[in-house]
C-alpha positions in Angstrom: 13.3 -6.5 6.8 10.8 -8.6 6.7 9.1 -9.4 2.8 5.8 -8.9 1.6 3.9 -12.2 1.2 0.3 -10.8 -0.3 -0.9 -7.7 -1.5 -4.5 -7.0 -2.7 -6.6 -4.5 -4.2 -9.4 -3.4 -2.3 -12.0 -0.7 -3.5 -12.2 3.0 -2.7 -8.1 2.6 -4.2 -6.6 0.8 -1.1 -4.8 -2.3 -1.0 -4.3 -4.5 1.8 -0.7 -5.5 2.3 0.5 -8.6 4.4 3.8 -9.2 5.6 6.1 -12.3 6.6 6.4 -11.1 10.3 2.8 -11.0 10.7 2.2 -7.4 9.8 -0.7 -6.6 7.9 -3.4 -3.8 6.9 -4.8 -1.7 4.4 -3.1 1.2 2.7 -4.7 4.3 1.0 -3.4 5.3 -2.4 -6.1 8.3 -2.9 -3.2 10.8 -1.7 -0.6 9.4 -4.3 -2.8 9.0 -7.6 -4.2 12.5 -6.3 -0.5 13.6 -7.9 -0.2 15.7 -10.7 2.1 12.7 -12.7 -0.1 10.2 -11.8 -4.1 12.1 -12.9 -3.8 9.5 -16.0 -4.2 6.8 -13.9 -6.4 8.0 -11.1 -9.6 6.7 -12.9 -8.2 3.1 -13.6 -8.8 -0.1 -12.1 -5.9 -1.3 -10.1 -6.7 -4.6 -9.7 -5.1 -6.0 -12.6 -2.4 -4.0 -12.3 -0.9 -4.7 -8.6 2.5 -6.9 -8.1 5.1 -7.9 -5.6 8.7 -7.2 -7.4 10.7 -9.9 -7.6 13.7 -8.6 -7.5 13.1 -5.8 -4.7 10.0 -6.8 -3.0 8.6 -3.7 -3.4 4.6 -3.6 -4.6 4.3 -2.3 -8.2 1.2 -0.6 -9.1 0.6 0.1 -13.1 4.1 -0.4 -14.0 5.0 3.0 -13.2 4.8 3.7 -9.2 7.0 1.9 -6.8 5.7 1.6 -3.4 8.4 0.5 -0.6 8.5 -2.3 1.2 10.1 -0.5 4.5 7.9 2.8 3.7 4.7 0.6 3.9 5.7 -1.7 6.4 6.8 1.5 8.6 2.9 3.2 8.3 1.1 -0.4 9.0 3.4 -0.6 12.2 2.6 3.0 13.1 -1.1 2.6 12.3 -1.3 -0.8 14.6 0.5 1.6 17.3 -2.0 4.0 17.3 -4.9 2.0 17.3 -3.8 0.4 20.3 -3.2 3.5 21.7 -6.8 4.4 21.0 -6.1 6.9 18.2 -7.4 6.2 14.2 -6.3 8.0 11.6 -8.4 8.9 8.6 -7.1 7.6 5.1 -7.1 10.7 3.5 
């Protein structure tokens, strides 16, 4: 599996995630902080509080969501599919 090298926060709650094989693109989080465990945070700023794991490579967002390395990876790849296909998908 390949690792994530960067991950950034960009505005409108997406973050832009690069991977060692090349890989890279931006995700939405609007959906998950749009979760009824998560309201608290929906109004913060997740810039200061975005990380790589070291342990599981995994991006860590407010010390309290986990996003996966392989789920994220999978929706970049599947994204990059479609767009070459012709097809976008919205964000939301």
């Amino acid at each position: 599996m390949p690792k994530i090298t960067k991950v950034l926060p960009l505005e409108d709650k997406k973050i832009f995630v690069k991977y060692s094989d090349g890989l890279e693109g931006e995700i939405s989080l609007k959906k998950l902080l749009k979760r009824k465990e998560y309201e608290s945070l929906k109004n913060k700023d997740i810039t200061d509080s975005l990380r790589i794991d070291e342990e599981t490579g995994d991006v860590i967002l407010f010390e309290e969501i986990k996003l996966c390395k392989v789920a994220m990876h999978e929706i970049l790849r599947l994204k990059k599919q479609m767009e070459n296909i012709g097809i976008f998908l919205g964000d939301e």
